[in-house]
C-alpha positions as CSV (number, residue, x, y, z in Angstrom):
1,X,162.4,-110.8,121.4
2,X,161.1,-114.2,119.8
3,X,158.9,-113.2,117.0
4,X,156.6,-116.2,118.0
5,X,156.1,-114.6,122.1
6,X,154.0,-111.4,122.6
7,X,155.0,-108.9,125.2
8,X,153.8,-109.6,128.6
9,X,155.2,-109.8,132.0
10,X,156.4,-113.4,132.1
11,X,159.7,-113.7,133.0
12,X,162.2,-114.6,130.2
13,X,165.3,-117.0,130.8
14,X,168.7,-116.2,130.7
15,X,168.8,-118.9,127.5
16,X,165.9,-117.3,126.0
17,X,167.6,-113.7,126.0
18,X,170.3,-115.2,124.5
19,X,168.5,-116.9,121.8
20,X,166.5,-113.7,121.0
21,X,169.7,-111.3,121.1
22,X,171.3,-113.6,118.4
23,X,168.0,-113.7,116.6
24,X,167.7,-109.7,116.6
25,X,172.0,-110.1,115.7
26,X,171.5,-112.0,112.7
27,X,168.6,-109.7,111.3
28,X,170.9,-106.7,111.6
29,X,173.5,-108.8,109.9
30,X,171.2,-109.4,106.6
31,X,169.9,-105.8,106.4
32,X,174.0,-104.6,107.0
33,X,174.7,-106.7,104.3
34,X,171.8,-106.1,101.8
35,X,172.6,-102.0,102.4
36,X,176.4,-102.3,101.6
37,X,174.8,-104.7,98.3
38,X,172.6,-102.0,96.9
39,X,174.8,-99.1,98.2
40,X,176.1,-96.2,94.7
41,X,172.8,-97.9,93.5
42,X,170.7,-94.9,94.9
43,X,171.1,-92.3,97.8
44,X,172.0,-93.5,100.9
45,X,168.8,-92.1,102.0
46,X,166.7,-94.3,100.4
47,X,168.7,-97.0,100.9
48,X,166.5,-98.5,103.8
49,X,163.3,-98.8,101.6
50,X,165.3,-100.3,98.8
51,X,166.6,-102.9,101.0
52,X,163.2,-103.8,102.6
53,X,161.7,-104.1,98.9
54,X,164.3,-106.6,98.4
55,X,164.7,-108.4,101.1
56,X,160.9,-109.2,101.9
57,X,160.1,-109.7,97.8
58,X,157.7,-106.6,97.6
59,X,156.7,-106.8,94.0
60,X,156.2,-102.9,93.1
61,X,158.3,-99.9,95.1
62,X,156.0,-97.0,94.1
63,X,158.0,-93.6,94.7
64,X,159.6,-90.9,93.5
65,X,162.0,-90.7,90.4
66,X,165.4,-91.6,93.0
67,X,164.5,-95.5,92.7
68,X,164.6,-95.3,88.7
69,X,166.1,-97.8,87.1
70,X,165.0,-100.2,90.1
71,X,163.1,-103.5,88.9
72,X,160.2,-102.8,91.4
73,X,160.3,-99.1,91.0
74,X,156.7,-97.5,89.5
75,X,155.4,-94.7,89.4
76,X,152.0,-94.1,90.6
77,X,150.3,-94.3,87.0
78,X,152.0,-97.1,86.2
79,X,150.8,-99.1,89.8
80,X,147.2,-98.2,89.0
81,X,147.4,-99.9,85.5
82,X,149.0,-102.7,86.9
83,X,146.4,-103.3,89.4
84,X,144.0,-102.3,87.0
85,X,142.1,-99.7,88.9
86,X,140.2,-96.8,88.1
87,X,142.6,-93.7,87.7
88,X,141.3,-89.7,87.5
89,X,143.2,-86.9,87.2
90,X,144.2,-84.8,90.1
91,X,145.4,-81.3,90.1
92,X,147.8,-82.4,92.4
């Protein structure tokens, strides 16, 4: 579906159907390709968050130690001084 139309019970055209299938086609394309790009970078399992850091410009991937070595990756100590907030310790 169109990202611009909200669900609803119009009735949608063959054309439009059409147009949003190779909309939704092209989006799976880019994220197909962007996985194979960053794939033997880090697990396979974490591939999906490492491609949606990337691909939508998210400036800080704050994680566990699998995305190290990652541009955006942080660890949680390191977020909180970037953002300058107010850390305590935890016993967690």
């Amino acid at each position: 579906m169109g990202k611009d139309r909200k669900i609803s019970e119009e009735k949608i055209t063959p054309e439009q159907l059409v147009n949003d299938l190779e909309m939704l086609e092209d989006e799976i394309k880019v994220f197909i390709d962007t996985s194979v790009k960053y794939r033997g970078l880090i697990k396979d399992k974490d591939l999906e968050q490492r491609v949606v850091v990337k691909e939508f410009g998210i400036k800080y991937l704050v994680y566990d130690r699998h995305f190290e070595g990652i541009e955006e990756y942080r660890t949680s100590r390191e977020f909180v001084l970037a953002m300058e907030l107010e850390a305590f310790e935890s016993d967690y």
